[in-house]
N, C-alpha and C positions, 0 to 999 in steps of 0.2 A: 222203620216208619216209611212207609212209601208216600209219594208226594203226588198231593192232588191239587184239582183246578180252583181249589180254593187256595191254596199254597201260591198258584203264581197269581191268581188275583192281587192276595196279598202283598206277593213282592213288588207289583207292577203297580202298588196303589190307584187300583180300577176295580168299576164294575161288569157284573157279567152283561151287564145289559149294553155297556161298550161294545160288545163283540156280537159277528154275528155266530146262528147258530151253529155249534161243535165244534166251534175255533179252537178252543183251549182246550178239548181234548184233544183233537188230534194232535197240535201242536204237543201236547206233553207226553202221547203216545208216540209221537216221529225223535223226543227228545230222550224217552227210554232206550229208542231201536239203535239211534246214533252213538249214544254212549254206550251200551251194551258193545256194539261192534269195535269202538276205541279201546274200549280195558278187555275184551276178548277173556269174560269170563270170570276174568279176576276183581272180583265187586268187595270193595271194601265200605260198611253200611253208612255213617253217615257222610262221608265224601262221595259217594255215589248218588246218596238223596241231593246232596249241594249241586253238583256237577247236574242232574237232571233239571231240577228246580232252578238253575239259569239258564239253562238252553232252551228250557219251555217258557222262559220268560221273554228270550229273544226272539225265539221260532212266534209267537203268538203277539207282541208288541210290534214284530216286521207282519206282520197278516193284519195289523190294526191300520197299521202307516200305507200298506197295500191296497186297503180297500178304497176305492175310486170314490165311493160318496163320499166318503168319511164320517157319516151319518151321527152328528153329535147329540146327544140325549137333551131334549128342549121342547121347547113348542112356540109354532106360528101365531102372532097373531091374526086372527083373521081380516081384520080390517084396513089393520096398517101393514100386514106384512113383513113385523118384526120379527126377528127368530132371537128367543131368550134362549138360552141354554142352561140347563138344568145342575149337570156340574161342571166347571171347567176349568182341571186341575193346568195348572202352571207348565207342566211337562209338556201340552200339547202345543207350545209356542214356539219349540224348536224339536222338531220330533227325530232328526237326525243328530243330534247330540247323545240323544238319549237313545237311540235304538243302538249309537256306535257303543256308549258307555255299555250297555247291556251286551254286546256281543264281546267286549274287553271282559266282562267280567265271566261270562262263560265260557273264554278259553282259559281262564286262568282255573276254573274249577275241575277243568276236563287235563288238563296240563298238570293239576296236582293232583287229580285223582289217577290216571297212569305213574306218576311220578310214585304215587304210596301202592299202588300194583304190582311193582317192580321191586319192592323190598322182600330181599328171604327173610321167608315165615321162621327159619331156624337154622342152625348150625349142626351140621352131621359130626361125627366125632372124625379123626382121619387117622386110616393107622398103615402104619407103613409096612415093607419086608422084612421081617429080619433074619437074615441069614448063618445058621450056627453049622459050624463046622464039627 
């Protein structure tokens, strides 16, 4: 199962209209390239989908907190110059909390997905000399 940008939507409890455009895929295409180059080949299937799907979660919630307007989904009043905002989940009240939480959680995916990389796939039989006179 490969992980898409509906995948980190979903973990990031956001919408795509939060982001600007092709955030969350490069973000999940720079999060394939990085872990590819960590486990160097040795890709074991759904530790490998976890391990991407928080790094695309982090890589794309840091390009959210990056962006300079911060541009939050809402509308102006025109007359008063109010700005309602349209959703405005909880997480955006400390956004360094949460970007740090999300980057803990994606080395811990990428740390156990190396960690099950490194297991032998199997045991060779081992035979020794044996020397007859």
């Amino acid at each position: 199962m490969a992980t898409t940008t509906d995948d980190v939507l979903k973990a990031l409890n956001m919408k795509s209209t939060e982001f600007e455009a092709s955030t969350l895929s490069t973000s999940l295409n720079s999060a394939q390239v990085r872990v590819d180059a960590r486990v160097r080949g040795h890709i074991i299937g759904p530790i490998y989908d976890e391990a991407v799907l928080r790094l695309a979660t982090y890589l794309a919630y840091s390009a959210y907190c990056d962006n300079p307007k911060n541009r939050l989904p809402g509308k102006y009043d025109s007359i008063t110059g109010v700005f309602t905002p349209v959703n405005d989940p909880e997480a955006r009240i400390n956004m360094a909390t949460k970007l740090e939480s999300l980057k803990n959680i994606s080395d811990e995916a990428i740390d156990d997905l190396i960690s099950a990389s490194n297991i032998p796939r199997g045991k060779a039989p081992a035979f020794g000399a044996i020397r007859i006179k």
